[in-house]
Structures are given as structure tokens and as C-alpha cells.
ROPAPA-528360 format. One record per residue (C-alpha): residue in one letter; x negated, y negated, z; residue number from 1. Coordinates in steps of 0.2 Angstrom, whole numbers. Each point is the difference from the previous one (the first is absolute). Layout:
% ROPAPA-528360
   residuo      c1      c2      c3   num
         a       X       Y       Z   NUM
...
//
This chain:
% ROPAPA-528360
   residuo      c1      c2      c3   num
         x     143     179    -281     1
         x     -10      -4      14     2
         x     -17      -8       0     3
         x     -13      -5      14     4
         x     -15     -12      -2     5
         x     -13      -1      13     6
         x      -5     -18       2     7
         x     -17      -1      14     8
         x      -5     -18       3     9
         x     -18      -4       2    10
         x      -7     -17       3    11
         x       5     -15      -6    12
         x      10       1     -17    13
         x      -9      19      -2    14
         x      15      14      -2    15
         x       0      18      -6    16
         x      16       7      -8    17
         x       0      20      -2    18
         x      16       6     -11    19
         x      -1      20      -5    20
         x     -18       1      -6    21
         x      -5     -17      -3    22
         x      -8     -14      11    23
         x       2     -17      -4    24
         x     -14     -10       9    25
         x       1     -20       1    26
         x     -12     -15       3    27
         x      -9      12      12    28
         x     -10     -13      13    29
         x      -9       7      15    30
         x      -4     -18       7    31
         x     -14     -14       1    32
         x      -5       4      18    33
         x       6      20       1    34
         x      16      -7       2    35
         x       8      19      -8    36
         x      -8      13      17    37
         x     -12      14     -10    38
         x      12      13       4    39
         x      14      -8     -10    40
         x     -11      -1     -14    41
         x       5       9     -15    42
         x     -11      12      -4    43
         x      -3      14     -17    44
         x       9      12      12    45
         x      17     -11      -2    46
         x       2       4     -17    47
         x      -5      19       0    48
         x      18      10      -7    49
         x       6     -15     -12    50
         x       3       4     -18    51
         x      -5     -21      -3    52
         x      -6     -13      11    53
         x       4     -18      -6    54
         x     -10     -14       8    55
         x       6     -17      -2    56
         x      -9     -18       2    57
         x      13     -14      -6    58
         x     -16     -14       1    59
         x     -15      -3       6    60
         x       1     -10      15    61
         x     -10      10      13    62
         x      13       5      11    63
         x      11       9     -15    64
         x     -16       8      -5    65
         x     -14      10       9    66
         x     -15       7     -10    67
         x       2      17      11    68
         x      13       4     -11    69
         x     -13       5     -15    70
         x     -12      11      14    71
         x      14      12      -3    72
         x      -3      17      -5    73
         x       9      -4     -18    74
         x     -12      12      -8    75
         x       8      16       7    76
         x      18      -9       8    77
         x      15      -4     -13    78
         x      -4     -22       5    79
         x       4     -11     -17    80
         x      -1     -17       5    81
         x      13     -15      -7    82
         x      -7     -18       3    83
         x       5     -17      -4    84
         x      -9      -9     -15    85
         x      -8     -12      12    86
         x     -12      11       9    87
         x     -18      -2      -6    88
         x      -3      11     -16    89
         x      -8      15       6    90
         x      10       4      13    91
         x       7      16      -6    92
         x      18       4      -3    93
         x      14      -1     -13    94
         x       3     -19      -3    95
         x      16      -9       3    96
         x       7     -17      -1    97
         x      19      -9       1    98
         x      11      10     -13    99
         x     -13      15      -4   100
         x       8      17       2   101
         x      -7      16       3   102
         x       2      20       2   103
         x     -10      12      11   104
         x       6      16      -3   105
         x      18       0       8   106
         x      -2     -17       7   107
         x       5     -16      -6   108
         x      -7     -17       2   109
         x       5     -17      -2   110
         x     -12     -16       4   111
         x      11     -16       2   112
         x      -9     -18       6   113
         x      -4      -6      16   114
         x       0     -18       8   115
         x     -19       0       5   116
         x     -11      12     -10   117
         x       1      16      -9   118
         x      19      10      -1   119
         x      11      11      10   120
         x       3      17      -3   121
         x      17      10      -5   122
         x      -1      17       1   123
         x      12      15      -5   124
         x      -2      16       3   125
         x      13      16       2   126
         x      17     -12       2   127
         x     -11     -11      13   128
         x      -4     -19      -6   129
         x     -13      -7      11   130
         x      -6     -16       1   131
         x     -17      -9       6   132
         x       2     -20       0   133
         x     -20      -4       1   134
         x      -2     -19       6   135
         x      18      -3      -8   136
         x       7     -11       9   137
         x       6     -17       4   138
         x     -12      -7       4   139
         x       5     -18       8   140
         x     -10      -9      13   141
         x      10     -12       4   142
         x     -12      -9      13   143
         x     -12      -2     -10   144
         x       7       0     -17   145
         x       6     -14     -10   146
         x      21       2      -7   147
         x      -6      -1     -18   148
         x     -10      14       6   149
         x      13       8      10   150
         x      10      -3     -16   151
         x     -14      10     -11   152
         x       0      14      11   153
         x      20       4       1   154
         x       0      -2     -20   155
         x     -13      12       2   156
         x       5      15      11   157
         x      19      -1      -9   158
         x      -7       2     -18   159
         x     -11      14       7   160
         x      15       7       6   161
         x      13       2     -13   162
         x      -8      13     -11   163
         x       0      12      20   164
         x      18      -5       6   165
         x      10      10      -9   166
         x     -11      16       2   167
         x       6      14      12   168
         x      -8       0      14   169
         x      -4      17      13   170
         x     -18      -9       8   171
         x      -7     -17      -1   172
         x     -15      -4      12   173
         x       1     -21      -2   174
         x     -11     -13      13   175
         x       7      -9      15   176
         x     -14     -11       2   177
         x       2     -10      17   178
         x     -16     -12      -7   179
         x      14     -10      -8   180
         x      11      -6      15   181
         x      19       1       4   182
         x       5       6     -18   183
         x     -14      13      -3   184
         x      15      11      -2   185
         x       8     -11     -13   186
         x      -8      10     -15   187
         x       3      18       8   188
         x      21      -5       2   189
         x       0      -4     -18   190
         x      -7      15      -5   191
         x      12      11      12   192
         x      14      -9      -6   193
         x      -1      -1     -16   194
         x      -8      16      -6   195
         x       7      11      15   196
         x     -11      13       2   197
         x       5      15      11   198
         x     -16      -1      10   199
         x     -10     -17       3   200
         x     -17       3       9   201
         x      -9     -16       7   202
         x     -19      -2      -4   203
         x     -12     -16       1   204
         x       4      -5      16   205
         x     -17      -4       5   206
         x      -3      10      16   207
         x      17      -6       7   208
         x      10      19       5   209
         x      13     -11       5   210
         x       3      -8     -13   211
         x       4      15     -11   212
         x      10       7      14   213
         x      10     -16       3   214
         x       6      -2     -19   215
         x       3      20       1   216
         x      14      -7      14   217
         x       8     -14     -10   218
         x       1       4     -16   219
         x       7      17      -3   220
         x      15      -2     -14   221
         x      14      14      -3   222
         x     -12       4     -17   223
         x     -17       0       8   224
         x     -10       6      15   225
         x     -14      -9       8   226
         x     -12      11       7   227
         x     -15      -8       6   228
         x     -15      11       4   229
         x     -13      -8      10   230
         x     -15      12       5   231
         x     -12       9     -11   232
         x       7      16      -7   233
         x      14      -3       6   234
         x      15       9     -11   235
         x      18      -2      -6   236
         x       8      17      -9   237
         x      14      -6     -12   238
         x      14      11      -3   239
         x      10      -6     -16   240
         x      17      11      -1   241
         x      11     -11     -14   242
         x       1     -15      -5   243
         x       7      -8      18   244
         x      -7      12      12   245
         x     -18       0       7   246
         x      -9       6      16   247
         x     -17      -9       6   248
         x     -10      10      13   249
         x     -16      -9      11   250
         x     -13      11       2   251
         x     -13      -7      12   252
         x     -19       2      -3   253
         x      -5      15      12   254
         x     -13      -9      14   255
         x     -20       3      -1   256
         x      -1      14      14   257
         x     -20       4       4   258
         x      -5      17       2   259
         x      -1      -3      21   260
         x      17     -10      -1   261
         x       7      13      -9   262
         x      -6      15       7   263
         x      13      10       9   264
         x      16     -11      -7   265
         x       4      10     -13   266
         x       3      19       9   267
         x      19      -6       4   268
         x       3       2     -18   269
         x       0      17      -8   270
         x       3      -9     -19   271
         x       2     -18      -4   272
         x       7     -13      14   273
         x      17      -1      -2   274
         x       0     -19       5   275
         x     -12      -5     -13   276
         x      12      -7     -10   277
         x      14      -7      11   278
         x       7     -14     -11   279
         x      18       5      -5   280
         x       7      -6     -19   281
         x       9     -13      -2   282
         x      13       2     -12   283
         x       8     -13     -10   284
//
């Protein structure tokens, strides 16, 4: 049976993920210096037509969690929030930490550690497993770093990983963080190889586009695609036919046009512009 998951990037390590009539929203961050452009900005109209919007905050580092997120209209919109246990109390939302499991109406959720603060999040919903890695990572500085506390932090990330490795896998959204040298992707390999996800989506990478897109390049494997998506809004449609087969479509942020600029443009177009969406699938 075929099934398709929307995944738009936002800023940072901030996704949404729309499957049928639920959106999955996680670590939503619009930036310390308006980094995320205010027409990117998720708005209540974004979530106008779901049955159920999930909003996810795996810890409390302030570029995993933006205070916007509770200025939402959750009064009259479907919103439950799911937070790690380390945010301050008061924060609202349904309380998880490493091991905690939880159901919200159809959907499924699983909270498993991280190596900094906080968890990440595994989600199943209609056939799809998703997963949200947070700050899980491994996190080694080597230039700045001592060996016994290189040591500490590989012990660290493999026990976090071997309750997740032998999950199935359709999304994983996992940081390339480039702060950490030559072997920033050493975390993010481990994770692709050992778990094998059908879709591995770059996040963290500080700014760096290219960073993202370089690992997209390198390290594609015959059970997972890379895709990296770089700008704000920008989307990848995920077309999942059996268990080998899969399509991923880009579909680029359409460019601010102001009323002058636009004016005019439009008339060659009786309906929508053909060309909008020129990406063809790639099939695997």
C-alpha cells in the first residue's frame, strides 16, 4: 500500500512532517537573530485542516525550543504538546523522558536518551516510523577534548544507541554538526549504518547549507537516501510503495514576489504554473 509523508525543513533542527491528517512538528526554532525569514514562519493558518497537531521539544536548549510555539492558537487548533522532562515545570505539554511511551489518538510515541540533554523522539503513525534524534549525537571534540573524555562520549552515544538500532526506519532527521571538525559526520554514519533508515535528513548543521548537501552526496547507501534540504520551507514529498521501493520529490520554497514585482507575471498562466514543481522522482 502506498504511503507519502510531507517532510518541510524550517531552521535549524526545526521540521514538520504531514502524514494523512496529522502534523508532526519538532524542535521548532526561528533563530537568535531572525535567522528563520517571517514569511517562513509557521503560523495558526499551517495547521487549519488536521484532525491532530503534534508539537515536539526533545530539550531545552534554546535552539530545540522557541517559546512561540505556546502563542499558538491551541485553544481552538487540535496542538498537544510532548516535551522532554527537563524543560522547566510549567512549560505545558505531555512530559517525556528516556523509556516513556505514549499514545495520542492513532499515534505512537516512543522517547529514548540522548547524549547532551533531554530525548529523541520515535514516532509511528499509519505504517510510517519516524524518528527525531534531538541533540543525540556523538558528540566528540576531539581538539579540545581529553581521550578519557573522547572515550566517555563514544561509550555514551553506543549505549544510547542500541535500544534504536534495530527499530524500522522510513525518517530519521539526525545532526551533522560541522562545530566538531573532520569527523563531525562520525555519529551521523553510525546511525545510517547501523539502523538503516529509508530516509536520513541532515539537521544541526549550524548555518553551513553545504554541509548538509555535501553529506547528502557521500553518503547515500543502497537502504537509505540522503536528502538534504537547506532553505526554509523547503520540502521533500516521500512516496513509500513496498518495502524496497520509494520515491522522494524536492519541492522548492515559492520566492517573495511583491505586489509591483509580481504584477503582470502571472497572466501567461490560465491555472497553476506548470513548471512549479520541476524536480523529477528519483526512484530507487
Amino acid at each position: 500500500m502506498e504511503k507519502t509523508a510531507i517532510v518541510t525543513y524550517f531552521h535549524h533542527s526545526g521540521f514538520t512532517v504531514e502524514v494523512m491528517d496529522t502534523l508532526l512538528v519538532f524542535d521548532y526554532w526561528r533563530g537568535e537573530n531572525g535567522d528563520l525569514p517571517e514569511s517562513a514562519q509557521l503560523r495558526n493558518q499551517d495547521f487549519a485542516g488536521y484532525k491532530r497537531v503534534l508539537v515536539f521539544v526533545s530539550h531545552d536548549h534554546e535552539d530545540h525550543f522557541d517559546e512561540i510555539i505556546y502563542k499558538w492558537d491551541h485553544h481552538t487548533l487540535p496542538i498537544t504538546y510532548i516535551v522532554s522532562d527537563d524543560l522547566p515545570i510549567g512549560k505545558r505539554g505531555k512530559r517525556m523522558k528516556p523509556g516513556d511511551t505514549l499514545e495520542v489518538g492513532d499515534v505512537k510515541i516512543r522517547a529514548f536518551d540522548s547524549t547532551d540533554k533531554g530525548v529523541s523522539f520515535y514516532v509511528s503513525l499509519y505504517g510510517l516510523n519516524i524518528f527525531h534524534a534531538g541533540d543525540l549525537n556523538l558528540w566528540h571534540w576531539r581538539e579540545e577534548s581529553t581521550l578519557r573524555e573522547i572515550a566517555q562520549a563514544e561509550k555514551d552515544f553506543y549505549a544510547a544507541m542500541t535500544p534504536i538500532e534495530h527499530l524500522p526506519m522510513d525518517i530519521a532527521m539526525f545532526p551533522v554538526d560541522p562545530r566538531m571538525g573532520g569527523l563531525y559526520e562520525a555519529g551521523a554514519n553510525y546511525f545510517v549504518m547501523s539502523v538503516k533508515p529509508r530516509f536520513f535528513l541532515p539537521m544541526h548543521w549550524q548555518g553551513r547549507p553545504e554541509v548538509a548537501q555535501s553529506y547528502a552526496r557521500k553518503n547515500r547507501t543502497r537502504y537509505t537516501e540522503v536528502v538534504a534540504l537547506t532553505e526554509p520551507r523547503e520540502q521533500a514529498e516521500l512516496t513509500f510503495l513496498d518495502d524496497r521501493e520509494q520515491h522522494v520529490r524536492i519541492i522548492k520554497p515559492m520566492p517573495e514576489v511583491s505586489p509591483e514585482e509580481g504584477e503582470g507575471k502571472l497572466d501567461a498562466f490560465a491555472g497553476d504554473d506548470p513548471f512549479a514543481d520541476s524536480d523529477l522522482p528519483v526512484q530507487l
